[in-house]
N, C-alpha and C positions, 0 to 999 in steps of 0.2 A: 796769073796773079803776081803782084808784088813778095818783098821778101814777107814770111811768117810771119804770124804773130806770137808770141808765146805767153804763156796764163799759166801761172800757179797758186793755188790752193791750199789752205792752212785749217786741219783740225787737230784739235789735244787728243781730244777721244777717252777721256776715263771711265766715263757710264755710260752704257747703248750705244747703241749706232745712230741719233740724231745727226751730229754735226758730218759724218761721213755722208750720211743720206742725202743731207741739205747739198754740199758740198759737190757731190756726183750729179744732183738733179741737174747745177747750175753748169758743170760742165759741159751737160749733152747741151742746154739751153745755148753756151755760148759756142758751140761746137758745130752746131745746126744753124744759126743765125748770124754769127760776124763776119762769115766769109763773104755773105752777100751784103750786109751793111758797112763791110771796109774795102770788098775786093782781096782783102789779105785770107790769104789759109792762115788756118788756126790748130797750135797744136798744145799742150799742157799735160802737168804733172799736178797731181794729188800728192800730198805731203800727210797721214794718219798716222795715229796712233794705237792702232787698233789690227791686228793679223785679219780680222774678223771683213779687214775692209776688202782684203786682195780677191776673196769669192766674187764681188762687183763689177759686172765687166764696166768696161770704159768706150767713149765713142773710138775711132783710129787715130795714132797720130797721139793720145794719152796715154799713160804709163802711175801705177802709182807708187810711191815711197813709203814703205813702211817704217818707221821709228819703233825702239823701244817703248813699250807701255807704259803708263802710269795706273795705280787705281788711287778712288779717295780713300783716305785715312784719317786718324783722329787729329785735329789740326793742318790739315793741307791732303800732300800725296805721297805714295809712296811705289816703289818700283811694283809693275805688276808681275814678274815673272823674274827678272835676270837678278844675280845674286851681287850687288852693288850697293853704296849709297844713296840716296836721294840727291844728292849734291852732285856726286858721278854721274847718277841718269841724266840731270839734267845737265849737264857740262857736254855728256856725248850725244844728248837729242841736240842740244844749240850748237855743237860743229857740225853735225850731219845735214841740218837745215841750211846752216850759212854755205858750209860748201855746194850744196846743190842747190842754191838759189847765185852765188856765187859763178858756178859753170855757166847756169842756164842763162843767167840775166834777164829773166821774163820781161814784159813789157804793161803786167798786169798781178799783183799780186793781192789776191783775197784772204782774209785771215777772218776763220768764225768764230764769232763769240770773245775771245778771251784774246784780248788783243795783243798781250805779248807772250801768251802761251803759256806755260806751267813755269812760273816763279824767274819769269823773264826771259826764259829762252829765246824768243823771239828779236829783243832789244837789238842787240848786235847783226843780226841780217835781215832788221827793215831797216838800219841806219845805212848798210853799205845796202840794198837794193835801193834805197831813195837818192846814192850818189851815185846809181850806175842811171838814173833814170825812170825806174819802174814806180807806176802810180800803186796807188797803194788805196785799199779801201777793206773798213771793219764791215763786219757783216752781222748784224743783231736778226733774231728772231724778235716778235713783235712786242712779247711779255719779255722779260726779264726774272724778275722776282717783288717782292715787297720794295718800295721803293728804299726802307733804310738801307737793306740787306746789301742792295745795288749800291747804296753809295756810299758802304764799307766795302764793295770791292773796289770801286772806284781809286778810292784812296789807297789801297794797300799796293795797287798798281803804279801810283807815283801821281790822281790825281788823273782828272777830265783833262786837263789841259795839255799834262804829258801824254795821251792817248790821241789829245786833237792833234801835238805837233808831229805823231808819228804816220799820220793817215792824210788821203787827203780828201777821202769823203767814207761818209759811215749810208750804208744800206739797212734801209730797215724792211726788214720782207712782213709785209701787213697790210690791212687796209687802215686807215688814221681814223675813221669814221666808226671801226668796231672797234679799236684798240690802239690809243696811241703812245707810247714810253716816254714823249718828252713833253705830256703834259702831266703824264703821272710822278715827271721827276725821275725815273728810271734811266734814260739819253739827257744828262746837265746838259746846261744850256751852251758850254762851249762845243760841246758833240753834236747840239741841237742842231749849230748853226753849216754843218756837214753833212747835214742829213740830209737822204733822198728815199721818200717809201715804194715801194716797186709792189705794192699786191702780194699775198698770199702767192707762193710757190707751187701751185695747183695748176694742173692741166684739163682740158675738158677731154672726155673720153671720146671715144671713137666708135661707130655702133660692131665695129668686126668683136668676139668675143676670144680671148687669146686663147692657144692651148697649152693645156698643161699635161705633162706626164703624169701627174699625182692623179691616180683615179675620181679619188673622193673630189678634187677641183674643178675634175672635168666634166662629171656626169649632170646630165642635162635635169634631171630632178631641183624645182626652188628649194631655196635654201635662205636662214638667216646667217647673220656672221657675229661671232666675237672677235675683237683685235687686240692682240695685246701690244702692239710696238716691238722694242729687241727682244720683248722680254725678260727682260733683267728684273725688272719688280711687280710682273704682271702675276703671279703665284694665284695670292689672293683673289684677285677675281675672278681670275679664270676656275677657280673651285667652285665657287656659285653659280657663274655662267652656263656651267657644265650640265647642271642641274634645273637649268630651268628647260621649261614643255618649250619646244617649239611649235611654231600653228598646225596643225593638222595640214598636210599633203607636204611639210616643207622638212629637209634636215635641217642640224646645227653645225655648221664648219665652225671649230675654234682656232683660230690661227695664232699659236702659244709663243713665236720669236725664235727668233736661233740663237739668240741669247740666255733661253733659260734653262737652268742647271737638266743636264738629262736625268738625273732622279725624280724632278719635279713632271719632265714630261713624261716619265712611265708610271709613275704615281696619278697620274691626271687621265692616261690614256686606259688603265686598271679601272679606275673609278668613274669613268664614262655611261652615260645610260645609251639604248641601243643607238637613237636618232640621233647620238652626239660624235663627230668626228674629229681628232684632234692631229692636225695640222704643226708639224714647226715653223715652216717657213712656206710664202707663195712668192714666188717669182717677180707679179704681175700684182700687188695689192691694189691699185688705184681700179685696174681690169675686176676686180674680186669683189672689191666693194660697191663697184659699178650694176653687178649683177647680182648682189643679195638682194632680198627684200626690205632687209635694214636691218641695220648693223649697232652691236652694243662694243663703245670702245673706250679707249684711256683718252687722256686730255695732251699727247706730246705734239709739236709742232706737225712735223711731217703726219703724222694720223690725220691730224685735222688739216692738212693740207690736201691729204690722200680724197677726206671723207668731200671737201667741200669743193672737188671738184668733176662730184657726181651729184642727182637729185634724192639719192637712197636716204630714207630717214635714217638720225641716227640719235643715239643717246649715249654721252660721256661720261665717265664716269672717274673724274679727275685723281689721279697720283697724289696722297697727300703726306705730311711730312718733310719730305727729301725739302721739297721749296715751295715756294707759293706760285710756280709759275702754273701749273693744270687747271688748279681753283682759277688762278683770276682769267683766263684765255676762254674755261668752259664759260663763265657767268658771262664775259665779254662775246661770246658767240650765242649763244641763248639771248641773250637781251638784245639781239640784232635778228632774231629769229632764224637762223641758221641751222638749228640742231637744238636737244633737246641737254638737259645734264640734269644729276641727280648725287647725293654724299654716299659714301661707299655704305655706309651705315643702311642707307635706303635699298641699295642694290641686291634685294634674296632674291633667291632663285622665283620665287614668286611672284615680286615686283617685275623681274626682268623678263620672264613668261608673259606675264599678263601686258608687258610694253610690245612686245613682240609681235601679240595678238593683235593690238590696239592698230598697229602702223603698217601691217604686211598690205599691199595692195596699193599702199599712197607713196606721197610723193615728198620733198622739202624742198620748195625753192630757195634755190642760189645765188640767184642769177643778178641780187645787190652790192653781192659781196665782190670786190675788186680781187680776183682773182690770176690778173697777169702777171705774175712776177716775172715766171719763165719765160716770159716775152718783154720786159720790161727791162730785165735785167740787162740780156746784149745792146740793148738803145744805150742805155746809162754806160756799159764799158764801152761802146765805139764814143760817144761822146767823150768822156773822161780821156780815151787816146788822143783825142783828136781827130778822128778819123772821118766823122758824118756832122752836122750842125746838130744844134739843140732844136726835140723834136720836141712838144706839146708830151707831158705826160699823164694817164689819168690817175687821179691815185685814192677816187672813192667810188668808181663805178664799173664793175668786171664791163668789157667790149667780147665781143664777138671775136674767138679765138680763129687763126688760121689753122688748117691741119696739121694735125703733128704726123710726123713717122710713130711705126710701135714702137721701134727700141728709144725714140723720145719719151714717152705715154711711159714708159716702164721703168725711166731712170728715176721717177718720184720716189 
């Protein structure tokens, strides 16, 4: 092969582990597919803000960068750990960035969600990555929020327009046909006109069943599931989750996040009835939720990325508060028939029994839903390099996946 390619990857990370998740799925995606669409090996760095990321392994040939933390606070953010200013952390995450985008010189840099990163961080090392050469592209999840809400961020980042002149295409990981953000006004229309949707971030499973060390994950006994995502705001449900009858001959794996405070997990695991197991972390969730009988989860992107690219019923049960993004993603996948949702309000241990009953045995098909991102993706960055010609993309009807490797299947 020619010389490398090099790729690097931008998350803030102040709640959960979404944008690392996304972030890692796309690395194995580009990791496993560019070499054979450019000829070039491929190698990259992860740039997070989060300790919580370095547990993740990486394909070979990736490395990840951890930064200082931020968490949210009242009015913006505030350091999550080291005893500084706000003003300091972000001084020292934006030379740590520049210099290591700076050394590397990638030839691809992806930045998620927040386009110039916590209070500009970013500004100064996609100005000099764009004069060393490196393309550059925003990476939106499908929803955003309310669309006013979006476009007071918009503006307090300097405006669409200064976001268009620093990119030079925006990814939107979706199908447009369940959910589109630049017709809702959420991607203005000078972001609009960058955009390229690449499907849902979901993989199709593979019929091998992975193993786990965790007994309760591995024992061949059906099973329903609850998911709570990192964790981080998953408390509440999982209290009632815990509580509801699983079907007769099945247990309950609650799979609670590595995120959530360990009081809350020894408080949840105390309060457990016999059939209920409580899980923090699975290795393999796309594997997990493949093999439940159907699964009660949250509304965050990666979950429903996880759920809908298996046939397991499921029923959402959307984050409300924080933002509007869980409500509008659940309604937007329910009215595409994809999965099921319900208000937290609705969700007793009762309701959530009695759903459980209703679905053990059946099926949901998926198979409308544009589901390639992870195959979609490396087509768009060899394009974007220049690397291969512009291929035909779909971007309202999942295709027939090729097979993935497991440590692919498991990066979701």
């Amino acid at each position: 092969m020619t010389e490398n390619l090099r790729i690097a990857l931008f998350s803030h990370d102040s709640l959960g582990l979404g944008h690392i998740r996304r972030n890692r799925a796309l690395a194995f995606a580009l990791a496993a597919q560019l070499p054979e669409l450019t000829g070039r090996s491929v190698s990259g760095l992860l740039i997070a803000g989060s300790p919580e990321a370095a547990r993740f392994d990486l394909p070979g040939g990736w490395d990840w960068v951890i930064l200082p933390g931020v968490t949210p606070s009242a009015g913006g953010y505030a350091p999550r750990a080291l005893a500084s200013t706000m003003e300091g952390l972000k001084s020292l995450r934006s030379a740590a960035i520049t210099a290591v985008l700076e050394q590397q010189q990638p030839d691809l840099f992806i930045v998620d969600r927040h386009p110039f990163g916590i209070d500009g961080e970013l500004t100064e090392a996609l100005g000099r990555a764009r004069t060393h050469g490196t393309r550059t592209v925003l990476g939106l999840r499908e929803v955003l929020d309310d669309p006013a809400v979006i476009a007071s961020e918009w503006a307090r980042v300097g405006g669409p327009g200064a976001v268009a002149s620093a990119f030079d295409e925006v990814w939107i990981y979706g199908d447009p046909e369940v959910y589109d953000p630049r017709t809702t006004g959420e991607v203005p229309t000078e972001l609009a006109r960058l955009a390229r949707t690449t499907g849902y971030l979901s993989l199709t499973q593979r019929e091998k069943v992975a193993s786990f060390a965790d007994p309760v994950l591995s024992a061949a006994e059906p099973f329903v599931l609850t998911c709570l995502g990192g964790g981080s705001d998953g408390a509440a449900l999982a209290e009632r989750a815990i509580l509801a009858a699983p079907p007769d001959g099945h247990r309950h794996i609650v799979v609670v996040g590595p995120q959530m405070q360990f009081a809350e997990v020894d408080r949840l695991t105390r309060s457990a009835p016999e059939r209920a197991h409580i899980v923090r972390h699975c290795p393999d969730m796309p594997g997990l939720i493949a093999r439940a009988a159907a699964v009660v989860c949250m509304g965050g992107y990666n979950t429903m990325a996880e759920v809908m690219a298996t046939a397991t019923p499921a029923l959402v049960v959307p984050r409300v508060g924080h933002r509007e993004e869980q409500p509008r993603r659940a309604r937007a996948l329910s009215a595409a028939g994809a999965l099921e949702s319900c208000l937290f309000a609705e969700a007793t241990p009762e309701s959530l029994g009695d759903w459980f009953a209703r679905w053990v045995g059946s099926t949901m098909s998926r198979g409308h839903i544009d589901r390639s991102g992870l195959h979609t993706v490396p087509r768009l960055a060899a394009e974007l390099l220049g690397q291969v010609s512009a291929v035909p993309l779909a971007t309202t009807t999942a295709r027939p996946h090729p097979t993935l490797t497991e440590e692919a299947r498991c990066a979701v």
